[in-house]
Every structure is written in structure tokens, then in C-alpha cells.
C-alpha positions as CSV (number, residue, x, y, z in Angstrom):
1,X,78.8,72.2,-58.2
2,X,75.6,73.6,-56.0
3,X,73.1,71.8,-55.5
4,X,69.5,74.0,-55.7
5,X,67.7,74.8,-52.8
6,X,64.3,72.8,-52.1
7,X,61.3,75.0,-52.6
8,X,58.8,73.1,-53.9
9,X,57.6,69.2,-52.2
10,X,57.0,68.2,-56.1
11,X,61.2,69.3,-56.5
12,X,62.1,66.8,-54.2
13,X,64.1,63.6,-54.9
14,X,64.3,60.9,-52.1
15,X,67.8,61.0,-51.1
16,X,69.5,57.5,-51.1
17,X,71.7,58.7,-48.0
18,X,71.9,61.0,-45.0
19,X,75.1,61.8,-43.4
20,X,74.9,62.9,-39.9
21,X,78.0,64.4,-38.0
22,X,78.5,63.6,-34.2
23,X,79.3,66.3,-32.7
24,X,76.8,69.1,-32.2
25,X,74.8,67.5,-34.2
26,X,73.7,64.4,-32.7
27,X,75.0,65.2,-29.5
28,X,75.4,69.1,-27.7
29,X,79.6,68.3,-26.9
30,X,82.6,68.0,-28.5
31,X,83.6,64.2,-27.5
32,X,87.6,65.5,-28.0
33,X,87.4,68.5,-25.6
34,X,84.6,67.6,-23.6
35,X,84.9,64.5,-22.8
36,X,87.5,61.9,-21.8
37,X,87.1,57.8,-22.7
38,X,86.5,55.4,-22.0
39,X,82.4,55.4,-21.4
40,X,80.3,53.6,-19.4
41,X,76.8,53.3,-18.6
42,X,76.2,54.5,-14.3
43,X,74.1,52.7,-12.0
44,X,71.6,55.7,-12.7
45,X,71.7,54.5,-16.5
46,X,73.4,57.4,-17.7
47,X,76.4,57.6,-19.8
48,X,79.5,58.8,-18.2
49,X,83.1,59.4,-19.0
50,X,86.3,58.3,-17.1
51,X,85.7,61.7,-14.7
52,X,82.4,60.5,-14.1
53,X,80.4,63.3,-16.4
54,X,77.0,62.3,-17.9
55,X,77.0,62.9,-21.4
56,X,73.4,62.3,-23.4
57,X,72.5,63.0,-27.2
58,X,70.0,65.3,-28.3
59,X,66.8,64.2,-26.6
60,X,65.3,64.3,-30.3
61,X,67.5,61.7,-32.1
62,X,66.4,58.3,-31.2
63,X,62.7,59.5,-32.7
64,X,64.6,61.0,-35.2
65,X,66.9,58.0,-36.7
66,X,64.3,55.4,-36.0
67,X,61.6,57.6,-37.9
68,X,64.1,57.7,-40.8
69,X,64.9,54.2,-40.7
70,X,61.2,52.6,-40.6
71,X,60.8,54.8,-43.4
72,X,63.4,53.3,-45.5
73,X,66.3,55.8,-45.6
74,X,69.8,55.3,-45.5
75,X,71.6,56.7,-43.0
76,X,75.5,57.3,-42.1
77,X,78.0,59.4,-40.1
78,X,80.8,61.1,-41.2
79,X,82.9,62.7,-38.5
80,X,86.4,64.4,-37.8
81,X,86.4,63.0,-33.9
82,X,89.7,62.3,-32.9
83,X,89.0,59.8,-30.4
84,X,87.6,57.0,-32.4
85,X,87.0,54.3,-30.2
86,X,84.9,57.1,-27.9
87,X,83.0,57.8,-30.8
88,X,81.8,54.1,-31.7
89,X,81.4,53.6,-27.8
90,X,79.1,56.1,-27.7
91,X,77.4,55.1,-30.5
92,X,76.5,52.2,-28.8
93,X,76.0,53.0,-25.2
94,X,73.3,55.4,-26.8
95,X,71.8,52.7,-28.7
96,X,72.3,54.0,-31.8
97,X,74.5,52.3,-33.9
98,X,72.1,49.9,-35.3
99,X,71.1,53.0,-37.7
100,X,74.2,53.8,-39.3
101,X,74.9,51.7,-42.1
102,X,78.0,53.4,-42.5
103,X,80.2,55.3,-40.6
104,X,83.4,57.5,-41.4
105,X,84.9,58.4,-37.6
106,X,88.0,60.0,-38.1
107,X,90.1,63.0,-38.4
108,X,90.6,63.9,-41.9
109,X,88.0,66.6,-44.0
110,X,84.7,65.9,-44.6
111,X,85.5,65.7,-48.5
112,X,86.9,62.3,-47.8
113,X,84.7,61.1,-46.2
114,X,82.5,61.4,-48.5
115,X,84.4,59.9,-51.5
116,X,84.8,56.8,-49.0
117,X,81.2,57.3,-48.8
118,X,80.9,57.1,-52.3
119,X,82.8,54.0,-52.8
120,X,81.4,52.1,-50.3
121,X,78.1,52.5,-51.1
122,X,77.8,53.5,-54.9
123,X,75.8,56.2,-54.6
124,X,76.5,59.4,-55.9
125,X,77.3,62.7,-54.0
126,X,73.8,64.3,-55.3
127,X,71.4,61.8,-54.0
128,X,73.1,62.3,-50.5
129,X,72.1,64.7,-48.1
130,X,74.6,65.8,-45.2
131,X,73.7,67.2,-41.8
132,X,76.4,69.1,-39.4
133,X,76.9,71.7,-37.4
134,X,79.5,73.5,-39.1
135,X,79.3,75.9,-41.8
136,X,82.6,75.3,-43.3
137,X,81.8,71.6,-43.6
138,X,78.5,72.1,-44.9
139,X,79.7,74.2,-47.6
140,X,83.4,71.8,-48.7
141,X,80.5,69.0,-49.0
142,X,78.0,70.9,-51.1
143,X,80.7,71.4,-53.4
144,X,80.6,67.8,-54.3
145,X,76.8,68.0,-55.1
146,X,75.9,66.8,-52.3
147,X,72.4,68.3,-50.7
148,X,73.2,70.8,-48.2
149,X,71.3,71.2,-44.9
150,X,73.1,72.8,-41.2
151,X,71.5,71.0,-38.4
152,X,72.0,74.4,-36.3
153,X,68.8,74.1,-34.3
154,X,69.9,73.2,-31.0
155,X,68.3,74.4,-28.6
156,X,64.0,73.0,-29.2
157,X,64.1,69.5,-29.8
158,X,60.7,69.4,-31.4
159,X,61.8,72.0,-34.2
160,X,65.1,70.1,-35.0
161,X,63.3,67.1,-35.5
162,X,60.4,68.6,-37.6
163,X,62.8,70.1,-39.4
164,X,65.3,67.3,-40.3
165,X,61.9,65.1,-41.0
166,X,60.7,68.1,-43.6
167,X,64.2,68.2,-45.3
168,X,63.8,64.7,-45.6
169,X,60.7,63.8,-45.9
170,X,58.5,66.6,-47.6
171,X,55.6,64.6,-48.7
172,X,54.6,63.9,-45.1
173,X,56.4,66.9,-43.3
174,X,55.8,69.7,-45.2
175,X,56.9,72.6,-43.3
176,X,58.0,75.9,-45.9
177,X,58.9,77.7,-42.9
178,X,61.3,75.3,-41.7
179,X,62.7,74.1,-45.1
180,X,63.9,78.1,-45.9
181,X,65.7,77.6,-42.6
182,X,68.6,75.2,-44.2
183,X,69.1,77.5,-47.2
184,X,72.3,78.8,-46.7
């Protein structure tokens, strides 16, 4: 099932739950190829792998998941990482665990994920909305019903997150422009 495309703020229903990938999406690496646990924090502050690499998210998404929080929504990860105990370490060393009440980190297709979403929580596919990086995933999900939405701006950090905030949150963010960019 296909979910329609947003065109109209007055169209919009208040999704019950965002999904976030990691990869690309919250941060600009893969954590399986590019990185190599475990993670710590440097004397500098950053966070850096066993090799000593500094690895940092998107400069955007601390704004971004505590905007979305203090406004009430939902949030969640659903990932395909390999390295699990990487991904929830740097979830935290990032400080941003505390905004995902849920979190599927593991290698299996996005599809389960979200039926484990589904159980957990009780809320159905079409009142979730589901940001990633990857077109194929974006597409197996949509299928479901739920709401689909690439995060594929990467490279301006102020247009990501007036984007994502848009998607989300049209009565205060209205943006046309950037909603027509997540119709795929």
C-alpha cells in the first residue's frame, strides 16, 4: 500500500512515530566499514574509535531530536548496523539516546523492524513516518503504509533540518519547496 504524498498542511496527520536510520542519516559514516569499536570520548571531547578516528553526527541532529521531542513526537531508530554494541555506544557517547524510545539495531530488513515496531508500540505502520538514506529501504517500508521521506540532504545542515521539521511538523514549518523534495 502507498501512502499519498503531502501537498497540502491541512492533509497532514501528526505521525505517532518517526523512525530514524543511523547511518547516513544521523551520522555521515557507515559505523561497519568506517569505523572500528569500541568508542570513546578523547581528551579533546571528541568521539573516537579503537584507531583513534573522530567520528561526529550530523551537526543538525541534536536541534533536530530535541525540537521533535519538546514537541511531543515519538521517535525511534531502526537500523541494519552490524556492530550493535558500536551502535548503542554511539548513541550514547553523542548524547542521544535519551530520544529514542525505541530502537531496532540489527542486521535484518527494514520490514522487520518495523513489525517489531509495530508490536512494541501498537501503532500502526500509517501513522509512522520513516527517515533513511537509502532508497531501497525507503521504498520496502512504504510498502507497509508507512509515510515515506529520504533524508538525502547531506551536505547543508540548515536545509536537512528545516526540512525534516516541515515533514513533520507543517503547521509551524511550512516549507512547499522542501516538502516536494521527499516525494519520491
Amino acid at each position: 500500500m502507498q501512502r499519498p504524498v503531502l501537498h497540502h498542511v491541512e492533509d497532514w496527520k501528526k505521525p505517532a512515530l518517526i523512525v530514524f536510520d543511523l547511518d547516513f542519516t544521523l551520522w555521515p559514516f557507515r559505523v561497519d566499514k568506517s569505523a572500528k569499536s569500541p568508542f570513546s570520548v578523547s581528551k579533546k571531547g571528541n568521539v573516537i574509535d579503537v584507531r583513534g578516528r573522530v567520528f561526529k553526527t550530523f551537526p543538525e541532529v541534536s536541534q533536530l531530536l530535541m525540537t521533535l521531542t519538546s514537541n511531543g513526537y515519538n521517535l525511534a531508530v531502526a537500523s541494519r548496523i552490524k556492530d550493535i554494541p558500536g551502535a548503542y555506544q554511539l548513541l550514547q557517547l553523542f548524547g542521544i539516546m535519551q530520544y529514542f524510545q525505541y530502537k531496532e539495531i540489527y542486521p535484518s530488513v527494514k520490514t522487520v523492524h518495523f513489525y517489531q515496531l509495530r508490536r512494541k508500540t501498537g501503532i500502526e505502520f500509517d501513522r509512522m513516518i520513516f527517515f533513511d538514506d537509502d532508497r531501497r529501504n525507503v521504498r520496502d517500508v512504504s510498502r507497509l503504509g508507512v509515510t515515506r521521506s529520504q533524508a538525502h540532504i547531506k551536505h547543508c545542515s540548515h536545509h536537512k533540518i528545516v526540512s525534516i521539521l516541515s515533514y513533520v511538523m507543517p503547521e509551524k514549518f511550512a516549507c512547499t519547496k522542501i516538502q516536494k523534495a521527499y516525494e519520491i
